[in-house]
C-alpha positions in Angstrom: 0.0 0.0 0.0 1.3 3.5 -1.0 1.7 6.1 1.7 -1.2 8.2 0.5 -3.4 4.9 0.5 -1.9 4.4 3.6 -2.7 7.8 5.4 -6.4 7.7 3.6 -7.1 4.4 5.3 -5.7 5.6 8.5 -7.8 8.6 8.3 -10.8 6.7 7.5 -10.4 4.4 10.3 -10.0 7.2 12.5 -13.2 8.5 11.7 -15.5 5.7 11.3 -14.3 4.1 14.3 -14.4 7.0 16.8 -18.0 7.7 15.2 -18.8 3.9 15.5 -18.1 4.1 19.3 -19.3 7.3 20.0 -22.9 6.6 18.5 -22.8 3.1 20.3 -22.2 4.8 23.2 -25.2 7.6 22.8 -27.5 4.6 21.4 -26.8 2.7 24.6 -27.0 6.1 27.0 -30.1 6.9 25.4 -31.8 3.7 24.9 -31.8 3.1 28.7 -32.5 6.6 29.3 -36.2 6.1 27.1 -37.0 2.8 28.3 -36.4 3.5 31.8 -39.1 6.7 31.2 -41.1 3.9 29.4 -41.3 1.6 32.6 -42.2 4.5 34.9 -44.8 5.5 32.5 -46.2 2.0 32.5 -45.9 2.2 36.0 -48.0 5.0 36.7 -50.7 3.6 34.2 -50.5 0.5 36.1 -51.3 2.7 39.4 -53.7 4.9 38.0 -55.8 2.0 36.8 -55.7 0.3 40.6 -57.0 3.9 41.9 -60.1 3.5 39.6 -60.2 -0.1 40.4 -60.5 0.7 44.5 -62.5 3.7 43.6 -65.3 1.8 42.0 -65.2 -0.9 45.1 -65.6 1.6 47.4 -68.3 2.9 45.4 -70.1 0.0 45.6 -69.8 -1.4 48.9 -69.4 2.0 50.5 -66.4 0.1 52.4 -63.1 -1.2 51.8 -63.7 -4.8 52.0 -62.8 -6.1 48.6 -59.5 -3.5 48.9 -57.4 -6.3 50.1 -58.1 -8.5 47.5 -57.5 -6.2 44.6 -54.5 -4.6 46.1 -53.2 -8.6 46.3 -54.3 -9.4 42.7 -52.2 -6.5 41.9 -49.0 -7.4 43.7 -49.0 -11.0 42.2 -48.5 -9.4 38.8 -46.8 -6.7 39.7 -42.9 -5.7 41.6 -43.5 -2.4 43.2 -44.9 -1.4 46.6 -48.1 0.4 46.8 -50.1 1.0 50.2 -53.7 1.8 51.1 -54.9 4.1 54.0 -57.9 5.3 55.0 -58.5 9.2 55.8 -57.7 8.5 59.2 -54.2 7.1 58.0 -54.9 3.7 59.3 -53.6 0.8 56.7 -55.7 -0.6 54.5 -53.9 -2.7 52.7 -50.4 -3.4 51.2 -48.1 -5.2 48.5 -44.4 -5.3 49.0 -42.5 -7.4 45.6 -42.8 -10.6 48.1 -45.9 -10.5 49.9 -49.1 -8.6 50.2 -51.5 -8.0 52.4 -55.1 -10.1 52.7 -54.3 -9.9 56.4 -56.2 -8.9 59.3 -54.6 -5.4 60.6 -52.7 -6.8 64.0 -50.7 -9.4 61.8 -50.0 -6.5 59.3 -49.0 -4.3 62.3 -46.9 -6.5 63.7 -45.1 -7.4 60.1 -44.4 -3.4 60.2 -43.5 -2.9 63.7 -46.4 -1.0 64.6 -49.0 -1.5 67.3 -51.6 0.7 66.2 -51.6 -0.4 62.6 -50.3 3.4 61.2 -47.8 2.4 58.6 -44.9 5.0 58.7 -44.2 6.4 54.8 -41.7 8.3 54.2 -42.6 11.1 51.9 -39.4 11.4 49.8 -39.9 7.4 49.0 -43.1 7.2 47.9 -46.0 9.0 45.7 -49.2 9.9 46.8 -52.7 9.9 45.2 -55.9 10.8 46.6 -58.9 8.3 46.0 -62.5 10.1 45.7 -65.9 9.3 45.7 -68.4 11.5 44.7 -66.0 14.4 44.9 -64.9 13.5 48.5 -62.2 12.0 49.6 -61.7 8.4 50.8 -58.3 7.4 50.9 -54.8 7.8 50.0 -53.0 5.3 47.9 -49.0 5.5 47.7 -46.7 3.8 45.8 -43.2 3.9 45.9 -40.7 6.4 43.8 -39.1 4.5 41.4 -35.8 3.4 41.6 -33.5 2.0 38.8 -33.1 -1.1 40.1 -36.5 -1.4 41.6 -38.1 -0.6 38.1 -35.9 -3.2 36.1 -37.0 -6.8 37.0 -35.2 -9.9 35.9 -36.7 -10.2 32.6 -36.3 -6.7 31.7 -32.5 -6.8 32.6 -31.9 -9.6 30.5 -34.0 -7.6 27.4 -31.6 -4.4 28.3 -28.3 -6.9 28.4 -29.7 -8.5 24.7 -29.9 -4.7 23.4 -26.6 -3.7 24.6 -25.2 -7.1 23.1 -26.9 -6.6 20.1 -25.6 -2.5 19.8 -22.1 -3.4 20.6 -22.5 -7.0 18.0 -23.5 -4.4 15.4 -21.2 -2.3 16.1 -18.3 -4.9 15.9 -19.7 -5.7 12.4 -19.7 -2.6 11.2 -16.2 -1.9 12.2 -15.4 -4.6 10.3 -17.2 -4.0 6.9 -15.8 -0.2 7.3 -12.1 -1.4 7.4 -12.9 -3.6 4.4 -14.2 -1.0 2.2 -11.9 1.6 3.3 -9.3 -0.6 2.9 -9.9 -0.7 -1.1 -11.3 2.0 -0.8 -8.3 3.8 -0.4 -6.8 1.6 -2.6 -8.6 2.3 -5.6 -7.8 6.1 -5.1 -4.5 5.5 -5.1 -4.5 3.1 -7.7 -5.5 5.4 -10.3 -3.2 8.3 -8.7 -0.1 6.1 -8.7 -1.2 5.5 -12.5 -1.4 9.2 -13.2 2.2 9.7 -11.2 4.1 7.2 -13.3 2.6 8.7 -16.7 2.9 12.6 -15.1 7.1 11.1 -14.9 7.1 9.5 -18.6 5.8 13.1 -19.8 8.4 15.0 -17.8 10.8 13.0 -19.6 9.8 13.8 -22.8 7.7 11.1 -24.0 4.4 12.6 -25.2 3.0 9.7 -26.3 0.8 8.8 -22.9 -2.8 8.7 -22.1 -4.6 8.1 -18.7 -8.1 6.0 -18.9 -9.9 6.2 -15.4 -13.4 5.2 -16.2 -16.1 7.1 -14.0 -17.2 10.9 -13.7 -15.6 12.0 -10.7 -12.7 14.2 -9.6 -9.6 11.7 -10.2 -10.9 11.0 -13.5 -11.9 14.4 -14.0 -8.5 15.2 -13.3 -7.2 12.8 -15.7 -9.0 14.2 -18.4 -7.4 17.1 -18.0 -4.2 15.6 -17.9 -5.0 14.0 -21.3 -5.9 17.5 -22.6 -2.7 19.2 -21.6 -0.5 16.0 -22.9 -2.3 16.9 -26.4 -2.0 20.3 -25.8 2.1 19.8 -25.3 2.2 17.4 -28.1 0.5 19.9 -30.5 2.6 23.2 -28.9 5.5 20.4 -29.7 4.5 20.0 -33.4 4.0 23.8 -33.6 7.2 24.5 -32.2 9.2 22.4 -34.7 7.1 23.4 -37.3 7.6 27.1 -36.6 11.5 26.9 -35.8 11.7 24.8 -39.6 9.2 28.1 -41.4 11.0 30.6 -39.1 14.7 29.5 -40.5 13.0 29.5 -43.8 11.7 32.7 -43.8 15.6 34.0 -42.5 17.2 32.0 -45.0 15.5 33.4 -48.3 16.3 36.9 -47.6 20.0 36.2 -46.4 20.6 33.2 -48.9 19.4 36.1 -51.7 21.4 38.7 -50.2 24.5 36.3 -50.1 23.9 35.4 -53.7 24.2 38.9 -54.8 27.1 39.7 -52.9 29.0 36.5 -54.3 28.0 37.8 -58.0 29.2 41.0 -57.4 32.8 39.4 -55.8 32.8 37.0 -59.3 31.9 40.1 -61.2 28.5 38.0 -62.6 26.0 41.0 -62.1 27.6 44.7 -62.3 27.1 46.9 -59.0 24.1 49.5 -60.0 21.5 51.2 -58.7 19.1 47.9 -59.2 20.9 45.4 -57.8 21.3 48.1 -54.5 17.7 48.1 -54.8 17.1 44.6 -55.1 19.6 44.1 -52.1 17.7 46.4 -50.2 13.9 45.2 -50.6 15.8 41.4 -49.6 16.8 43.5 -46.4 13.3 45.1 -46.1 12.0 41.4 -45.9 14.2 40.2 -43.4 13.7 43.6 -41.3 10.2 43.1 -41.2 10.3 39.6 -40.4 12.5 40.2 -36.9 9.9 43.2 -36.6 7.1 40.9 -36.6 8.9 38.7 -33.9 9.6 41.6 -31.5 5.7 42.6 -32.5 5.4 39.1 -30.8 7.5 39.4 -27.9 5.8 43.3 -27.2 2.5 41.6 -27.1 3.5 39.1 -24.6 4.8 41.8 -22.7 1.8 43.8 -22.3 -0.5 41.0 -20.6 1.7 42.0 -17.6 2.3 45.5 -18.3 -0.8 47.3 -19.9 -0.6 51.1 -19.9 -4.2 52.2 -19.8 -6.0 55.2 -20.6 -9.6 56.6 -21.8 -9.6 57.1 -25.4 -12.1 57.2 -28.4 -12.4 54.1 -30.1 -13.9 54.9 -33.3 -11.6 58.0 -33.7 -9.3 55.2 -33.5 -10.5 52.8 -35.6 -11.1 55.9 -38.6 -7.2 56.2 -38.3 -6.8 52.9 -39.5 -9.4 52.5 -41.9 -7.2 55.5 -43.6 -4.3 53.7 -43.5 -5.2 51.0 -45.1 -7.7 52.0 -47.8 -4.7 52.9 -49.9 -3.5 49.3 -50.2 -7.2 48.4 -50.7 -8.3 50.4 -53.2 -5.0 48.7 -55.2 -7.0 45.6 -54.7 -10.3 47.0 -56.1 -11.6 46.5 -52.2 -13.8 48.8 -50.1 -13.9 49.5 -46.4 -16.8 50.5 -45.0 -17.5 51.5 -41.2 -20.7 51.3 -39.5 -19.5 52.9 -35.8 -21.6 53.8 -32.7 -21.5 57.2 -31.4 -18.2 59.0 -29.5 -17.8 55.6 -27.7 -15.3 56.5 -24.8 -12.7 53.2 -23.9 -10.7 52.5 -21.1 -7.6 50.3 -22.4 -4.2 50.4 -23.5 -4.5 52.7 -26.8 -1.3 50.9 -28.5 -2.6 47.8 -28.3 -6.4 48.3 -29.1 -4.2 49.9 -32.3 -2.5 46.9 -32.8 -4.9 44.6 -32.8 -7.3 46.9 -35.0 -4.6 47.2 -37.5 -3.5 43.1 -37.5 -7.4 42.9 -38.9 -7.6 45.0 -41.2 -4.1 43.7 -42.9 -5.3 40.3 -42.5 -8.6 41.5 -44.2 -7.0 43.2 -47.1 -4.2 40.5 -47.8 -7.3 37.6 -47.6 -9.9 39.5 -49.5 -11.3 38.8 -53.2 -10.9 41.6 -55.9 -14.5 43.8 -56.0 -15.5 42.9 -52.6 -15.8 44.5 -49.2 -14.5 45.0 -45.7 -17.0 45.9 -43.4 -15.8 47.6 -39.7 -18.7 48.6 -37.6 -19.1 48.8 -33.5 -21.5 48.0 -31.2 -22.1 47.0 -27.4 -23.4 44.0 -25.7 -25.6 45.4 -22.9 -26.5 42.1 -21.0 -22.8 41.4 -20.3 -20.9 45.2 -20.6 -19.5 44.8 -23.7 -18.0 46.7 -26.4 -17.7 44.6 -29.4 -15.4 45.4 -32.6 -16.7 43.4 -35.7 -14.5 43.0 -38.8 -16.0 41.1 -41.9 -14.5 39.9 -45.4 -15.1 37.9 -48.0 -12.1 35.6 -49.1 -11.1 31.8 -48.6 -13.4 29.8 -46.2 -11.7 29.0 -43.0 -12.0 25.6 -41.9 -13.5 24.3 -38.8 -9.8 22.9 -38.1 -8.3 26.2 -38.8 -10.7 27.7 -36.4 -9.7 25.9 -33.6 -5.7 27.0 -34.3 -5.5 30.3 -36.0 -4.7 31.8 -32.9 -1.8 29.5 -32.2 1.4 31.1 -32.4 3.4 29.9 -36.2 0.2 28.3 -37.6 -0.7 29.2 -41.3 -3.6 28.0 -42.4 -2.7 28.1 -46.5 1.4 28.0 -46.2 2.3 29.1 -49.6 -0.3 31.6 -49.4 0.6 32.9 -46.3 5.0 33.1 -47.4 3.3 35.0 -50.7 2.2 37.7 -48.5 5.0 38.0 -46.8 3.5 36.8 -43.2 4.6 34.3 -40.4 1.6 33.4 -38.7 2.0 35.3 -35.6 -0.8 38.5 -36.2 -3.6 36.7 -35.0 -1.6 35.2 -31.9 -1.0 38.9 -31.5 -4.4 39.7 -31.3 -5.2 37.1 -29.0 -2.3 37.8 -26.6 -3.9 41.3 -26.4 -7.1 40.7 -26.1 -7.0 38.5 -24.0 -4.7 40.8 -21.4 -7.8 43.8 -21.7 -9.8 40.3 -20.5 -11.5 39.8 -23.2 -12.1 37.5 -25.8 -11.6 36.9 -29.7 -13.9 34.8 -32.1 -13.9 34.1 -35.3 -16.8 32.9 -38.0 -16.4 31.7 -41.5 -19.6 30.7 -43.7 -19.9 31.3 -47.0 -16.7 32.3 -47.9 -17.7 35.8 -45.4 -15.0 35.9 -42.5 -16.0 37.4 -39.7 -13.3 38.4 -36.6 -15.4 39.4 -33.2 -13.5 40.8 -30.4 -15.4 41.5 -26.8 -13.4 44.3 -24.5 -15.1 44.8 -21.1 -16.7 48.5 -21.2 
């Protein structure tokens, strides 16, 4: 057993015993406790029916002749003392749990010491209830305060000692199956925890290629779930990572292998030194300069999820900016942009990057947009949840359902050799996200008939 099984079944055994015993104990406490208080209660019923017993014999015989005899009919099947007096306080009749009285009062006195047949009570011992006929009084009968071990007789000890067996059997068995099941119990915990630690170690050293299966819906395979989900997440960020360090030395390499070229045919006196080969030289340069640009673009975005200089600003007077900007290399392209903006909408947020990611769109929609078509801008807010929402639609190449679910991803290009004839790297719209995202907001994108639409959601 492991030492987390091992301090679970501890733990468990702990608990489940100390509440076994505790609630054996309160069961047995108690248990006593209600049947004693059910035996006094029987009691009292017992006396109350001998009162109306003597009561109606009185009633009848306007004596207490036939007192004797009821009072010994009730001590044979009864183990308590009761004790009959007149008004006067001269004894009637008696039961004791051994004998009872259908005696003539000198034997009776002399049995209690007493010459004058009184029989001396003592208050504290014994309860008193008056007998009545016709509203007047008649007698007193007493019978004596219960006592524990007066109230239990020999039969009803032996029922209490079969409970408290029984309580303490149940509780022994109990113990028992609890230590079983927690016992694999624990086991099975661990099990699947030990499984996930050995995998968790084959991961850490490097192999990729693991997946837990814990059937069930809770936590632990809840938890391994997840595991399973960041695994594919590393193995993908794995496949991205090579893939981007093999397009990233490619991208590095045209530009210098060209610039290399020219300089070795100048040395071998191939191509003459003139303005156009300075020129060709220097758009190769251009290339590679916006290349490590786009990088450092990269490595700025990153930055600002920690360090986000904020300030109130207009966002459509920002997004008009833009639209400017880029409606030169539009128009070249035979493509509109058209806005569709909310009033003098007033935004908190960091006014570089709101720039940035307005600007990564709009390239993105004028590189990916058919000849004679449209880009349409416009704004709006989402009331229900305090949004302001910037909507940016084209009309191009379909993006796939696969694409959709990576075009954030830093490197990934959804149409390579479209995406090195532009000139890009796949790291705008992992720009965008990386921004977005540090404003806490959010970034979606929809793509149905051939009409790409980019949503992005900043908190008002």
């Amino acid at each position: 057993m492991s030492k987390l099984a091992m301090k679970i079944f501890v733990i468990f055994i702990l608990v489940s015993l100390g509440g076994l015993i505790l609630t054996s104990i309160f069961i047995n406490l108690r248990f006593d406790y209600y049947f004693e208080n059910y035996l006094i209660d029987i009691r009292r019923d017992k006396v109350e029916n001998l009162k109306s017993l003597l009561e109606e014999s009185y009633t009848e015989n306007n004596n207490w002749s036939d007192a004797p005899d009821i009072i010994g009919s009730f001590a044979s099947l009864n183990d308590f003392r009761v004790v009959l007096t007149d008004n006067s306080g001269e004894l009637i009749a008696f039961s004791t749990p051994n004998m009872f009285g259908r005696m003539n009062h000198n034997m009776m006195g002399r049995m209690m010491g007493q010459s004058n047949n009184i029989l001396p009570l003592d208050s504290q011992n014994y309860n008193n209830i008056e007998l009545m006929n016709t509203n007047t009084k008649i007698g007193n009968l007493y019978y004596q305060s219960p006592r524990i071990n007066e109230i239990f007789s020999n039969t009803e000890d032996i029922f209490m000692e079969q409970i408290n067996r029984a309580i303490y059997l149940a509780a022994f068995i109990t113990a028992i199956f609890v230590i079983g099941v927690t016992f694999f119990f624990s086991k099975y915990i661990t099990n699947s925890l030990n499984k996930m630690s050995k995998v968790v170690k084959k991961v850490a050293d490097g192999d990729l290629n693991q997946q837990i299966t814990i059937k069930g819906n809770d936590e632990v395979a809840q938890l391994a779930n997840s595991f399973n989900l960041m695994v594919n997440k590393l193995k993908y960020l794995e496949k991205i990572r090579r893939e981007s360090a093999s397009d990233l030395a490619h991208e590095l390499r045209t530009p210098l292998s060209n610039i290399k070229n020219y300089m070795e045919a100048i040395e071998d006196n191939v191509i003459q030194w003139n303005e156009k080969t300075a020129q060709e030289i220097d758009e190769e340069l251009d290339r590679l300069i916006k290349l490590v640009n786009r990088l450092n673009d990269l490595n700025e975005a990153e930055t600002k999820i920690l360090n986000l200089n904020k300030e109130s600003f207009n966002l459509n007077d920002l997004i008009k900016k833009n639209v400017r900007t880029y409606k030169v290399s539009a128009k070249k392209n035979d493509i509109n942009i058209d806005t569709q903006l909310l009033g003098n909408e007033i935004i908190y947020a960091d006014k570089d990057a709101i720039e940035q990611i307005i600007s990564n769109l709009l390239s993105n929609a004028v590189k990916y947009s058919y000849q004679g078509t449209s880009i349409k801008i416009k704004t709006e807010t989402e009331t229900i949840k305090n949004n302001y929402v910037i909507i940016i639609s084209n009309k191009g190449p379909k993006i796939s359902q696969q694409d959709k679910k990576l075009i954030f991803e830093r490197f990934y290009r959804a149409e390579k050799s479209r995406n090195r004839q532009n000139g890009g790297l796949g790291i705008g719209l992992t720009i965008i996200r990386n921004l977005v995202e540090a404003h806490s907001g959010k970034v979606e994108v929809f793509s149905e008939n051939n009409i790409n639409t980019f949503k992005v959601y900043f908190p008002q």
